[in-house]
C-alpha beads as a LAMMPS data file, in Angstrom:
LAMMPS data file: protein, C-alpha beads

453 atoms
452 bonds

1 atom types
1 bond types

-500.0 500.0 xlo xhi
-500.0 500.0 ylo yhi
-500.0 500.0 zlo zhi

Masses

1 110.0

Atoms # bond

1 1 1 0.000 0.000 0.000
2 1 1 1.769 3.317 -0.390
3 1 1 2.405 5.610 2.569
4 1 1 0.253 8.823 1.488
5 1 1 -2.755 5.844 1.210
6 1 1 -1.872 4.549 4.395
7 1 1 -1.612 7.749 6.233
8 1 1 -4.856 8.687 5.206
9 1 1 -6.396 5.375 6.221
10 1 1 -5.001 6.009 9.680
11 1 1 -6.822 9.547 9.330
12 1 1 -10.026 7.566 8.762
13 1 1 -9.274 5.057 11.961
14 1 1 -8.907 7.988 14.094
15 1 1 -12.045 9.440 13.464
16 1 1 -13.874 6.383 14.125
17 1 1 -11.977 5.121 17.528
18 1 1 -10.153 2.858 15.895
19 1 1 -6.268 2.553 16.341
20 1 1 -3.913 3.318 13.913
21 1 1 -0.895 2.064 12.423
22 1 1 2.111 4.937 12.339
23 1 1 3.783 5.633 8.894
24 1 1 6.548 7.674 8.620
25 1 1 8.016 9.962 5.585
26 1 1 10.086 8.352 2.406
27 1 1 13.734 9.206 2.315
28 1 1 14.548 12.568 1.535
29 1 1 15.028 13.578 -1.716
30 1 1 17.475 16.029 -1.106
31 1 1 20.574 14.733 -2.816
32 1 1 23.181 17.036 -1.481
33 1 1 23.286 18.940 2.002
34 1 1 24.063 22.588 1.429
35 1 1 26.275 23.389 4.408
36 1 1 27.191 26.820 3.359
37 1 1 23.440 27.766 3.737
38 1 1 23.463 25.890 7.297
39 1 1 26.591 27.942 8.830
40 1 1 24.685 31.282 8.159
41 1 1 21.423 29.391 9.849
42 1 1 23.750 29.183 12.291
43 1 1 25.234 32.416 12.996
44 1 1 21.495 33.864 12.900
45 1 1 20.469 31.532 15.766
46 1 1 23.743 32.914 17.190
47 1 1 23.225 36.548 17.101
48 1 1 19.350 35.752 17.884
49 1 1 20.311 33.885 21.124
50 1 1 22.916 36.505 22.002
51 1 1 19.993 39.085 21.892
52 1 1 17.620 37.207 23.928
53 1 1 19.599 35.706 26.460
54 1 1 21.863 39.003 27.379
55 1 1 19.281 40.376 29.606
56 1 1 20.059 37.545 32.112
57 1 1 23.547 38.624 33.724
58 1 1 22.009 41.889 33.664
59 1 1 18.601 41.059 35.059
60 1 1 19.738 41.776 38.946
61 1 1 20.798 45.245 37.962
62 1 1 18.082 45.856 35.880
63 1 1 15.660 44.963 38.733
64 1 1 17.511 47.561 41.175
65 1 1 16.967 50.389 38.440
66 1 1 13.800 49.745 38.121
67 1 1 13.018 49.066 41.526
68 1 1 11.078 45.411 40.937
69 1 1 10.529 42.331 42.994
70 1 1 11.452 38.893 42.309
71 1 1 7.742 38.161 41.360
72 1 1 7.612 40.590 38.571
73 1 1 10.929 39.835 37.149
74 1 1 9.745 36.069 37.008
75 1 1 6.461 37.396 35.302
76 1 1 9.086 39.494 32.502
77 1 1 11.137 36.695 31.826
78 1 1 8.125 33.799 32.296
79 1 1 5.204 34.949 31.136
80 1 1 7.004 37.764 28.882
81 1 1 8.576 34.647 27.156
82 1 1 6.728 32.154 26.877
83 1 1 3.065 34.237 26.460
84 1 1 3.674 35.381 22.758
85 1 1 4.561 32.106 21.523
86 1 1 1.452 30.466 22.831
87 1 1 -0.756 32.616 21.536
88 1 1 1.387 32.276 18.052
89 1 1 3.064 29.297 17.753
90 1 1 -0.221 27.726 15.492
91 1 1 0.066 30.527 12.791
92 1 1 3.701 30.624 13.119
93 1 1 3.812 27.196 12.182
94 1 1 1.330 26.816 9.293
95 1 1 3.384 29.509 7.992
96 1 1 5.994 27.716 8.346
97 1 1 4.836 24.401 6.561
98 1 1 3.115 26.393 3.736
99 1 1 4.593 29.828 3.515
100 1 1 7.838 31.562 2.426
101 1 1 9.916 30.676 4.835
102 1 1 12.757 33.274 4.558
103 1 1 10.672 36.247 4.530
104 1 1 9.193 34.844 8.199
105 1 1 12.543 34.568 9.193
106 1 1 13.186 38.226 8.196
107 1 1 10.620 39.808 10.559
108 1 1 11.850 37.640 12.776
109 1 1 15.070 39.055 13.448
110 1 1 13.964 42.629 12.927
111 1 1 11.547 41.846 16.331
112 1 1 14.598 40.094 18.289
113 1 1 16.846 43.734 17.405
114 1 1 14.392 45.642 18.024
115 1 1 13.359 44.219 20.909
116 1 1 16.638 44.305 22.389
117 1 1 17.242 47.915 21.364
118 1 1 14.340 49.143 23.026
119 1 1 14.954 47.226 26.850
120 1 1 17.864 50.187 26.734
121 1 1 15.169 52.331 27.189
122 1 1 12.630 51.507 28.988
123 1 1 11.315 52.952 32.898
124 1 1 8.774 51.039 34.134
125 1 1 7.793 47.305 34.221
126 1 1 4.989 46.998 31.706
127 1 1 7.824 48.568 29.410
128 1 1 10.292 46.048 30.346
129 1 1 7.767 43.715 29.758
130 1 1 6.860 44.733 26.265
131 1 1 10.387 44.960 25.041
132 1 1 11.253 41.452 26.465
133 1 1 8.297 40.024 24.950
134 1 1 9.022 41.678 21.413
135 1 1 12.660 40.469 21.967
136 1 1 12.027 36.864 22.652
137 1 1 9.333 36.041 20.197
138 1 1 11.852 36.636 17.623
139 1 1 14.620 34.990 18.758
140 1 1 12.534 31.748 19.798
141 1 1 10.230 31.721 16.973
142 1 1 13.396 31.908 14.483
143 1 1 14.509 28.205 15.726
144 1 1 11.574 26.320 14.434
145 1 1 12.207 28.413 10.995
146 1 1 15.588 27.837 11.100
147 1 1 15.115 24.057 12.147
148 1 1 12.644 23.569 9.047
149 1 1 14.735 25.234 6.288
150 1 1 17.922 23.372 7.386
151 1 1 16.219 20.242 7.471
152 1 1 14.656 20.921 3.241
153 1 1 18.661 21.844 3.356
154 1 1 19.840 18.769 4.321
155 1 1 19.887 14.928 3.553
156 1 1 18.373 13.003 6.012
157 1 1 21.978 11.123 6.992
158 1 1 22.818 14.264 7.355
159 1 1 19.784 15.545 10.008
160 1 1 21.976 14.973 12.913
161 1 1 25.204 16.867 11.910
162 1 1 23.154 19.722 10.783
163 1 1 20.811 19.647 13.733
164 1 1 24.277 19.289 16.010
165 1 1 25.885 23.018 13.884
166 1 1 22.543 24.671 14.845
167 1 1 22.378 23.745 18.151
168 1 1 26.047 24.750 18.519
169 1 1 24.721 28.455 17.685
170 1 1 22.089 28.451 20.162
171 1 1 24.770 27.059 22.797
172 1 1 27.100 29.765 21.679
173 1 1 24.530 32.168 21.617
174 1 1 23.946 31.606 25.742
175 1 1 27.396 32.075 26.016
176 1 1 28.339 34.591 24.752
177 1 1 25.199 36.463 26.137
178 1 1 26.862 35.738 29.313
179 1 1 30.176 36.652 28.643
180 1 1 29.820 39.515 26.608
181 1 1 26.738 41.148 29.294
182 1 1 28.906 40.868 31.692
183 1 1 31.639 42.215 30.642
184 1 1 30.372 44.942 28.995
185 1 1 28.360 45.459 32.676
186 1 1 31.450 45.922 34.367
187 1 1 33.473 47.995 31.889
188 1 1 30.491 50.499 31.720
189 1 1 29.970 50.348 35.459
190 1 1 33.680 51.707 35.619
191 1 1 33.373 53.736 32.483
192 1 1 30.277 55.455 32.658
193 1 1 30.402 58.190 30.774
194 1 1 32.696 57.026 28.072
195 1 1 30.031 56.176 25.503
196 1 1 26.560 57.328 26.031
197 1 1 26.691 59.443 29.181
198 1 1 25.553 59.121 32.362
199 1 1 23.391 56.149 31.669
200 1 1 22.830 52.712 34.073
201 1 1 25.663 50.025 32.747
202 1 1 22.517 47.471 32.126
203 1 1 21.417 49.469 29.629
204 1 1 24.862 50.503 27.749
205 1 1 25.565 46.717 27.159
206 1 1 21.983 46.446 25.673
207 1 1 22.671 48.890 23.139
208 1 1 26.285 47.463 22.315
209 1 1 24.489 44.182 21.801
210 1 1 21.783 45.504 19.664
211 1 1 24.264 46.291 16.864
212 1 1 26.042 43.771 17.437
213 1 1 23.168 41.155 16.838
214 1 1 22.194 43.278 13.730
215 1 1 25.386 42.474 11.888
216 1 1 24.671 38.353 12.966
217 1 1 21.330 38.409 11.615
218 1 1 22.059 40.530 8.635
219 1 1 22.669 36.352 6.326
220 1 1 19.078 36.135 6.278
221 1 1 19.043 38.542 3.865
222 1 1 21.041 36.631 1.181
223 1 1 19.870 33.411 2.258
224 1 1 17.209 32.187 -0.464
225 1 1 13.905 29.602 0.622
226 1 1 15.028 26.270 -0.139
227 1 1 12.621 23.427 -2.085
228 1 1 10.295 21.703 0.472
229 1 1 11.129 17.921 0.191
230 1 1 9.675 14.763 2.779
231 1 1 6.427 15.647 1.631
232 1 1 3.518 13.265 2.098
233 1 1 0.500 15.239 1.511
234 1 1 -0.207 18.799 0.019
235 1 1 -3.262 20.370 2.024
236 1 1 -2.890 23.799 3.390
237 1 1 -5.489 22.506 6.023
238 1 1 -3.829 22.264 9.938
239 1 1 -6.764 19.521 10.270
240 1 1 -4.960 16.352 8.549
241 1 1 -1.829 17.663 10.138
242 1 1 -3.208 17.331 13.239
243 1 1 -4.708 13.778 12.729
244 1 1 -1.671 12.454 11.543
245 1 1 0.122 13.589 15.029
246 1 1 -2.729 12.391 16.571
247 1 1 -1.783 9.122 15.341
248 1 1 1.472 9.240 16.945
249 1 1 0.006 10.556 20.343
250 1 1 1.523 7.027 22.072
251 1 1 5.371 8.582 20.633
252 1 1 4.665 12.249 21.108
253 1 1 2.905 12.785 24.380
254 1 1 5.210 11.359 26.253
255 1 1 8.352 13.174 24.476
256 1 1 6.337 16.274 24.762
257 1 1 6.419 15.686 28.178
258 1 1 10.288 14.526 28.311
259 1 1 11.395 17.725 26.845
260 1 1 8.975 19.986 29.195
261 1 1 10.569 18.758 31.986
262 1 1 14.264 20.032 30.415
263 1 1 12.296 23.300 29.677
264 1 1 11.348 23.962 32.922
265 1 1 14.667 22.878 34.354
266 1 1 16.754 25.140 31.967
267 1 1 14.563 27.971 32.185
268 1 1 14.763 28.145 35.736
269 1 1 18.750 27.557 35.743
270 1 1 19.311 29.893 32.925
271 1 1 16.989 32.470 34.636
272 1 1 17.974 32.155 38.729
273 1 1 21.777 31.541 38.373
274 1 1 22.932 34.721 38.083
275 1 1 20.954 35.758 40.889
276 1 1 21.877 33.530 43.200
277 1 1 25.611 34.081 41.884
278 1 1 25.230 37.698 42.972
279 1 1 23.543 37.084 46.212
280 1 1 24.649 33.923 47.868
281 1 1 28.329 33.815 46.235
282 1 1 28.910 37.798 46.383
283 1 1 29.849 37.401 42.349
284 1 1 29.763 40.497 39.939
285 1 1 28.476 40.410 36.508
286 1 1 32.118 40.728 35.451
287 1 1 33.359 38.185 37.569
288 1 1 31.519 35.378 36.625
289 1 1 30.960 36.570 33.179
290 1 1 33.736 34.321 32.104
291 1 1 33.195 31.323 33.547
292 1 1 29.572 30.765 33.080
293 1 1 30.005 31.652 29.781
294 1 1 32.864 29.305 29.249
295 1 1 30.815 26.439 30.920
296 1 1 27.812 26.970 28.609
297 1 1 29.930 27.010 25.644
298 1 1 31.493 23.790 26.515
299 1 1 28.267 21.572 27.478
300 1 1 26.722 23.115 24.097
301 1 1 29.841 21.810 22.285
302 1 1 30.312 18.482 24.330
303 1 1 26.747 17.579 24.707
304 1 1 25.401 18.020 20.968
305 1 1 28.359 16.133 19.709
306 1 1 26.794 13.505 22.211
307 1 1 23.275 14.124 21.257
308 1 1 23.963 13.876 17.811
309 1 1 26.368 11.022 17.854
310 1 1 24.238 9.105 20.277
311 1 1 21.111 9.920 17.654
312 1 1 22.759 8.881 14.574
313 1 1 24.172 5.770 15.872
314 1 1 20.508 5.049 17.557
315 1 1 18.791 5.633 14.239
316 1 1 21.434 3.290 12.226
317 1 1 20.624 0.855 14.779
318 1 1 16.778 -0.030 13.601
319 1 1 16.434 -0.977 17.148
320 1 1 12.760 0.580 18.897
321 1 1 13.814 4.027 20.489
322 1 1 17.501 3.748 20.614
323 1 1 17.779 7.262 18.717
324 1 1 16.229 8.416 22.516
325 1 1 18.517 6.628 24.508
326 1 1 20.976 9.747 24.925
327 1 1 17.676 11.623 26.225
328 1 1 17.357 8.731 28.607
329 1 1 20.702 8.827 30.274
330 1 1 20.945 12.779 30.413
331 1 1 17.802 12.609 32.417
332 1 1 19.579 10.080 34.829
333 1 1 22.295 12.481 35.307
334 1 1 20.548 15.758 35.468
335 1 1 18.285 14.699 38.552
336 1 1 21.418 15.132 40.925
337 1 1 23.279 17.565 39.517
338 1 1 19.978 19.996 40.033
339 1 1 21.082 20.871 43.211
340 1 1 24.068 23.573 41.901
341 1 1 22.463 26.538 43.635
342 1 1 23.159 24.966 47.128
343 1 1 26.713 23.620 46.850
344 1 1 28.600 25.113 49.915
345 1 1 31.492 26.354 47.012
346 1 1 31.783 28.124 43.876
347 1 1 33.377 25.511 42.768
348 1 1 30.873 22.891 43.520
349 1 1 28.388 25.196 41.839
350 1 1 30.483 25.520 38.811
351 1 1 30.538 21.947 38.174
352 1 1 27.551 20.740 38.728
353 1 1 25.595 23.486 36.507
354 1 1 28.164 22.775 33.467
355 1 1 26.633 19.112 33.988
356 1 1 23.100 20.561 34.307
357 1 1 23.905 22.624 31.005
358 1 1 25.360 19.467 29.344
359 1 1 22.464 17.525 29.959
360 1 1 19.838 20.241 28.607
361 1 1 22.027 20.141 25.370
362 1 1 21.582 16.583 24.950
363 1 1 18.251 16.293 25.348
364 1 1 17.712 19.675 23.387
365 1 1 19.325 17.889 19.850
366 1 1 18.073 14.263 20.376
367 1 1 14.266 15.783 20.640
368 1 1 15.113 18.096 17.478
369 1 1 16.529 15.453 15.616
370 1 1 13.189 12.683 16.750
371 1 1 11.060 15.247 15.075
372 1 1 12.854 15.776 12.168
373 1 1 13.525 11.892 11.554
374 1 1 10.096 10.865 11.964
375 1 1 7.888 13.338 11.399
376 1 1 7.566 14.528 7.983
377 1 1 7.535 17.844 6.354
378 1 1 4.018 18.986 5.923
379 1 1 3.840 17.759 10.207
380 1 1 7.028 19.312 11.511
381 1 1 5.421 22.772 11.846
382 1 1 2.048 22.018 13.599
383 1 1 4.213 19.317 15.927
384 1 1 6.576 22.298 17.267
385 1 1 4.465 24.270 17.372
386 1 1 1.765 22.179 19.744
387 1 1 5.190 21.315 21.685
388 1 1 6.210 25.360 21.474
389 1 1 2.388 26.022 23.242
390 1 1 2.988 23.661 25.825
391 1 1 6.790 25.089 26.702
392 1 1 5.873 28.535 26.551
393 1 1 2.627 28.360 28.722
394 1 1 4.516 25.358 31.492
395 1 1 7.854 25.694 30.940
396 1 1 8.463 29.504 30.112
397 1 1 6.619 30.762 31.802
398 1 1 5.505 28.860 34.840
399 1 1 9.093 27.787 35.632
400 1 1 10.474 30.975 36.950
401 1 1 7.652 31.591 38.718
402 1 1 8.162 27.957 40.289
403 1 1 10.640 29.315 41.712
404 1 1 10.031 32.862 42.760
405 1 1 6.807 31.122 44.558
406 1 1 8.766 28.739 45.929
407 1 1 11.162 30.737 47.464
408 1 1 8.668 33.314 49.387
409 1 1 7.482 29.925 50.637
410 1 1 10.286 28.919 52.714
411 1 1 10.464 32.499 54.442
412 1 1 11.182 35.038 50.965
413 1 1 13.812 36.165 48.354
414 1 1 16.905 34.808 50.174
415 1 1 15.700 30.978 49.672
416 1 1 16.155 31.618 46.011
417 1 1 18.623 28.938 46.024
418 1 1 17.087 26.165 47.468
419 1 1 14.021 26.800 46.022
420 1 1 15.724 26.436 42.286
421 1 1 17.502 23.157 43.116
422 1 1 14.172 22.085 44.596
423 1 1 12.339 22.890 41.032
424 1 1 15.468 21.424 39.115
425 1 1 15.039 18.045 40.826
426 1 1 11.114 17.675 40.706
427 1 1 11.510 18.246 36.639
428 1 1 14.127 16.120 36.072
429 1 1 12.223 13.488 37.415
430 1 1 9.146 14.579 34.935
431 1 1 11.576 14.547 32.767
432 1 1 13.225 10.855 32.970
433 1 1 9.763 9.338 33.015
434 1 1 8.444 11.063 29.973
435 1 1 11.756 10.070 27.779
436 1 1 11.588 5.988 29.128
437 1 1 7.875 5.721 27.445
438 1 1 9.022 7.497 24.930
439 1 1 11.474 4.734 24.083
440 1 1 8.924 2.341 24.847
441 1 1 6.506 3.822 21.984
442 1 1 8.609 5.246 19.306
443 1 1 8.346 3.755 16.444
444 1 1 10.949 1.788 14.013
445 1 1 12.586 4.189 12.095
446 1 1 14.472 3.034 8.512
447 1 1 18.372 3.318 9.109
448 1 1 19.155 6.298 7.180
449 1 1 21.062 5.689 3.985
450 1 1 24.479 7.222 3.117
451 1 1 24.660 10.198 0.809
452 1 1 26.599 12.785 -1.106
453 1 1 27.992 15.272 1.230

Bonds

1 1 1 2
2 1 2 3
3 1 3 4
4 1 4 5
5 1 5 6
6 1 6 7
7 1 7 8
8 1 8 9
9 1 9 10
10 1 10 11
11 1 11 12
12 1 12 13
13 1 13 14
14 1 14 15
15 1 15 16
16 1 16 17
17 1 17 18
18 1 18 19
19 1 19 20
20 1 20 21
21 1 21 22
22 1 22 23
23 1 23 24
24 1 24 25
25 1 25 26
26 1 26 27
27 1 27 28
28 1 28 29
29 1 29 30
30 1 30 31
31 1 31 32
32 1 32 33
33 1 33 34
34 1 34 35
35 1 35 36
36 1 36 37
37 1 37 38
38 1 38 39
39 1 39 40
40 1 40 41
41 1 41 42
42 1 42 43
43 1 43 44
44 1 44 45
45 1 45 46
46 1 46 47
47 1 47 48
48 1 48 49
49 1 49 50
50 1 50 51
51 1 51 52
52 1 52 53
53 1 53 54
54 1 54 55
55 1 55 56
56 1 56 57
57 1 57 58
58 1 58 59
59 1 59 60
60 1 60 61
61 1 61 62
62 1 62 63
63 1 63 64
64 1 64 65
65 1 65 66
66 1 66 67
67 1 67 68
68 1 68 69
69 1 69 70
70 1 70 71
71 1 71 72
72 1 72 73
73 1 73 74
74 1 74 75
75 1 75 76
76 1 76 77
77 1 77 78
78 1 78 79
79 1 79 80
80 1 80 81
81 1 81 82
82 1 82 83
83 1 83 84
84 1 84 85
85 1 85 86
86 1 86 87
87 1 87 88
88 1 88 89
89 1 89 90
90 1 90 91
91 1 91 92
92 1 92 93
93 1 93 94
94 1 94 95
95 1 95 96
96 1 96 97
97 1 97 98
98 1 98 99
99 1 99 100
100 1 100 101
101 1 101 102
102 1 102 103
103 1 103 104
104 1 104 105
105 1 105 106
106 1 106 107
107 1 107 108
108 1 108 109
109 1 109 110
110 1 110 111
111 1 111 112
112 1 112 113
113 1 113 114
114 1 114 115
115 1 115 116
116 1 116 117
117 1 117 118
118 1 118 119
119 1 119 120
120 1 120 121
121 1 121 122
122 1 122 123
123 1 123 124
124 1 124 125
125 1 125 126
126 1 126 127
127 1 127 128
128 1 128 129
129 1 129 130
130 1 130 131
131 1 131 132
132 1 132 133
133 1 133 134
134 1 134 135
135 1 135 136
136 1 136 137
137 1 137 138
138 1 138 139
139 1 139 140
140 1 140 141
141 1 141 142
142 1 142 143
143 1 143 144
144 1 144 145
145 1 145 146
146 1 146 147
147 1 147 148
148 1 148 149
149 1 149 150
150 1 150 151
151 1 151 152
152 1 152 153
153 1 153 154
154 1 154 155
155 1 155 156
156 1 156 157
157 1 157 158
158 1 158 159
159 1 159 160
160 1 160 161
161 1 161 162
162 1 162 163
163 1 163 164
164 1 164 165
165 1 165 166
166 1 166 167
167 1 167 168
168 1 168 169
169 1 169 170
170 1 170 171
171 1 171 172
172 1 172 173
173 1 173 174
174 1 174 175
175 1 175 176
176 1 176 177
177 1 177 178
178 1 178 179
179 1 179 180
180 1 180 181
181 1 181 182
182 1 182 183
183 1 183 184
184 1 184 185
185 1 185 186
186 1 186 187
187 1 187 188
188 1 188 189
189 1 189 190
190 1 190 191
191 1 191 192
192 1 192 193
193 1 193 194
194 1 194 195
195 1 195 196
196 1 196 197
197 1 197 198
198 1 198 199
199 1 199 200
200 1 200 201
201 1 201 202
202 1 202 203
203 1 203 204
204 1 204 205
205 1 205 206
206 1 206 207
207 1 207 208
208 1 208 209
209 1 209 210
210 1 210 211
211 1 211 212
212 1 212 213
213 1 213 214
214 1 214 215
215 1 215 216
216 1 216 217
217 1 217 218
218 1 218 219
219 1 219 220
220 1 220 221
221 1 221 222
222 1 222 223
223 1 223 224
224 1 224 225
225 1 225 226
226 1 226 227
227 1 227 228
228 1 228 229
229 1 229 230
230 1 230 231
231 1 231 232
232 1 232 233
233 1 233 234
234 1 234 235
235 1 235 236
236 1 236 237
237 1 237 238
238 1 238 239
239 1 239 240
240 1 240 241
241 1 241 242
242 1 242 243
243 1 243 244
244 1 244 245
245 1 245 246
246 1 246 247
247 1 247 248
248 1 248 249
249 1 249 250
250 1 250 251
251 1 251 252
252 1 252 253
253 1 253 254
254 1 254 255
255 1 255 256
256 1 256 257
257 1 257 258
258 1 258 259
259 1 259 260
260 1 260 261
261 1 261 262
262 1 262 263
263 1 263 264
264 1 264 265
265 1 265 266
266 1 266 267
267 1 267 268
268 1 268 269
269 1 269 270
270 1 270 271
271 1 271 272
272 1 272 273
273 1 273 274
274 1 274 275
275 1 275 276
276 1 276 277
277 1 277 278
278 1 278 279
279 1 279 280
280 1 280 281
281 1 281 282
282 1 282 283
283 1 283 284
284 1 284 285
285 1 285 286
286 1 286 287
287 1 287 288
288 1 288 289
289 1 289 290
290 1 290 291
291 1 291 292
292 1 292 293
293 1 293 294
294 1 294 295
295 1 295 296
296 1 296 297
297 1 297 298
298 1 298 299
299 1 299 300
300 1 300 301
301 1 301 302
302 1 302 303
303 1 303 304
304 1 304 305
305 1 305 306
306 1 306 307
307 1 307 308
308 1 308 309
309 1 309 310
310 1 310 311
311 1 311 312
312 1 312 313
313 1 313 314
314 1 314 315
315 1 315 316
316 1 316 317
317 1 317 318
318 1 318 319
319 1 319 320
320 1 320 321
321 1 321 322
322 1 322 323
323 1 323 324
324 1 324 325
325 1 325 326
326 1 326 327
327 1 327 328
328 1 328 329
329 1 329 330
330 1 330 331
331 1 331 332
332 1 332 333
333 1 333 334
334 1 334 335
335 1 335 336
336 1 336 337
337 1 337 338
338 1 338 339
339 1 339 340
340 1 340 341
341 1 341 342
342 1 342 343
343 1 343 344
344 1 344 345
345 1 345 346
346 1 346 347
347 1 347 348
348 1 348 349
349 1 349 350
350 1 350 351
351 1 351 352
352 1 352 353
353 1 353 354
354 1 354 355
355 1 355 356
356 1 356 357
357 1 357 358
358 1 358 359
359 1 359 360
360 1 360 361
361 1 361 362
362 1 362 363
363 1 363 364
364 1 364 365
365 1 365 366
366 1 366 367
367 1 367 368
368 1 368 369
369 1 369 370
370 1 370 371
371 1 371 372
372 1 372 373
373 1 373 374
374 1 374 375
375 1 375 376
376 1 376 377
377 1 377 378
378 1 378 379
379 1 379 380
380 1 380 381
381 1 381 382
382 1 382 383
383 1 383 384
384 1 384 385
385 1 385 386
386 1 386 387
387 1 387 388
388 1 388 389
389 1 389 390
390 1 390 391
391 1 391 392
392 1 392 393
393 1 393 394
394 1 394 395
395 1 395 396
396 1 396 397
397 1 397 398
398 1 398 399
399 1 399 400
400 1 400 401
401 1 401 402
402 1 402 403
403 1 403 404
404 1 404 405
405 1 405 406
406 1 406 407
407 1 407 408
408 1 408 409
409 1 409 410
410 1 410 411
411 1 411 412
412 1 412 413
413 1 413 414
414 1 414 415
415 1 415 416
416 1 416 417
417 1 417 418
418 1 418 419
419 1 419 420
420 1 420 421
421 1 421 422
422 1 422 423
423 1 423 424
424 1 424 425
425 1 425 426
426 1 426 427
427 1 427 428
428 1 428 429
429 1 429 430
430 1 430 431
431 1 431 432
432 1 432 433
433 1 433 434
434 1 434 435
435 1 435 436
436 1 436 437
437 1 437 438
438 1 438 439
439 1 439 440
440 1 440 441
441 1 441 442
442 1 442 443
443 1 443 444
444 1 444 445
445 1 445 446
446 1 446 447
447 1 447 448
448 1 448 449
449 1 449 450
450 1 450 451
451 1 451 452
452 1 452 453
């Protein structure tokens, strides 16, 4: 029977109760990967993350100036997140599967600088707010784009290593965000007047970045739309989308749920640890500008070389959900290593939220690579984006408020700490138990052939 036949038929079983058999797309017919193309993909996830992610050193300072609580700034960088790509992620993602790509990607990155441009400005919280929400949407919406044109880019022996360069420009991304806020915080804070006047240091390093993530971003000018390939069915309808997932609900739920649990965890970490840095380990901006950002660039190196080699090898394999089992393990690990924010050294601290970092990485390019493998083209847009609902509205932004709740709790803003390891353990737990049924239902994918490169 051939697959588009068969995929409908399962349509049909759906609708009337029955159970349905899963069917998964032909081989790509992309003959050659065009890695050129990829790189700038990369470097525009790069500059995008850079963008979103620089506000986080800076967040403690920023909360001074503007005279916040904990609460709020949880309700910026939670619901100011996450909120915008719940309510879009649907349109965002039929675009996606039927529209011109590139020219999505485009306003994209003119929200994530402008966004950024415009926190240098702001007074008050609903402006802070606003700009972070503008900010974000752009930066995180760009991935799925991103993750679909590389994927009509690339062969599908190929998925991994391409999935493994553009998570390597998210990873550097955080990094650098790191790095570069702080050190810009510090050099301003000693230099104030040097460059725009008398104005906070927060906000100096905002604008730097700005123009800095400009010139990243600027490829996706020259980058074309690439040919739309893995293609099972042709309706611009999100219904038989939909009841195609549906007939993987036994594989998806329960990796939906896998990779919320990492959400939660690294939003939380990504959010609280410079906080708790600068208030339980007396650290500046400047100080530990450097090593964080070192740490993140080496678990995004070192853990989607794993993810990716673990995936690859998994999918060769044939064997029932062996592409997952690098997912399964970092879930093992990251349940202990949760508890950085309460390690009696900096040292301690250091280590253990490299491994927490490490172990987001992995799971972040084995679930990217899952949905590229086995879901096909016309699918891969709806599927993030139902899994891009559920992580904004749970994991962006109900994590850091986890933790800010959490926190005033056990006695108010000084168990920030203890409450984060506390919400880093619990979701690494949800975590480990969505990924092993996972395994249990994915499906047998076809060993991916060898190609041109």
């Amino acid at each position: 029977m051939p697959e588009n036949e068969s995929l409908s038929l399962d349509g049909d079983r759906i609708l009337r109760g029955q159970s349905a058999e899963v069917t998964f797309p032909p081989p790509s017919t992309v003959q050659r990967t065009a890695w050129g193309a990829i790189v700038l993909l990369a470097i525009m996830l790069f500059g995008g993350t850079l963008m979103r992610a620089v506000f986080g050193p800076l967040q403690d300072a920023a909360k001074i100036d503007l005279r916040i609580s904990d609460v709020q700034m949880g309700i910026v960088q939670g619901l100011g997140t996450g909120g915008p790509i719940a309510l879009l992620s649907v349109p965002i993602a039929w675009f996606i599967d039927h529209g011109n790509r590139k020219r999505l990607l485009v306003v994209l990155m003119l929200l994530c600088v402008g966004g950024t441009f415009w926190t240098s400005f702001v007074h008050s919280l609903p402006g802070l707010f606003m700009s972070r929400t503008i900010g974000s949407l752009g930066a995180l919406a760009a991935i799925s784009v991103v993750i679909s044109m590389a994927a009509d880019m690339s062969t599908r022996a190929h998925r991994g290593k391409v999935l493994l360069l553009l998570s390597l420009g998210v990873w550097a991304g955080l990094a650098a965000a790191v790095a570069v806020g702080g050190t810009l915080f510090d050099y301003f804070d000693h230099h104030a007047d040097w460059l725009f006047g008398p104005t906070a240091s927060w906000r100096e390093a905002h604008i730097v970045v700005a123009f800095i993530g400009a010139v990243l971003v600027a490829p996706v000018l020259v980058i074309r739309e690439p040919g739309r390939h893995e293609i099972e069915t042709h309706s611009t309808s999100v219904t038989p989308a939909l009841r195609a997932l549906w007939a993987k609900k036994q594989f998806l739920a329960p990796l939906f749920v896998g990779q919320l649990g990492v959400v939660m965890a690294e939003t939380a970490a990504g959010i609280w640890s410079a906080p708790v840095l600068i208030r339980d380990y007396h650290q500046t901006p400047g100080q530990f500008a450097g090593w964080v950002g070192g740490a993140i660039l080496f678990s995004g190196i070192l853990g989607s070389a794993i993810g990716a080699v673990s995936a690859d090898r998994g999918q060769r394999s044939g064997k029932r959900g062996a592409l997952l089992y690098g997912a399964v393990m970092a879930s093992v690990v990251a349940i202990p290593v949760a508890f950085f924010p309460i390690m009696p050294t900096l040292t301690g601290f250091a280590i253990l939220f490299t491994l927490v970092m490490l172990c987001g990485t992995i799971h972040d390019i084995v679930s990217s690579i899952a949905v590229t493998v086995m879901i096909p083209n016309e699918e891969r847009g709806i599927c993030m984006a139902l899994f891009g609902i559920v992580r904004s509205i749970i994991g962006f932004s109900l994590a850091p408020l986890l933790v800010t709740w959490g926190s005033l709790a056990l006695g108010g803003e000084s168990h920030l700490a203890f409450s984060l390891a506390i919400v880093g353990a619990v979701t690494g737990v949800l975590s480990l138990a969505g990924y092993a049924l996972c395994v249990r239902h994915a499906p047998i994918v076809e060993p991916a052939r060898p190609s041109q490169a």
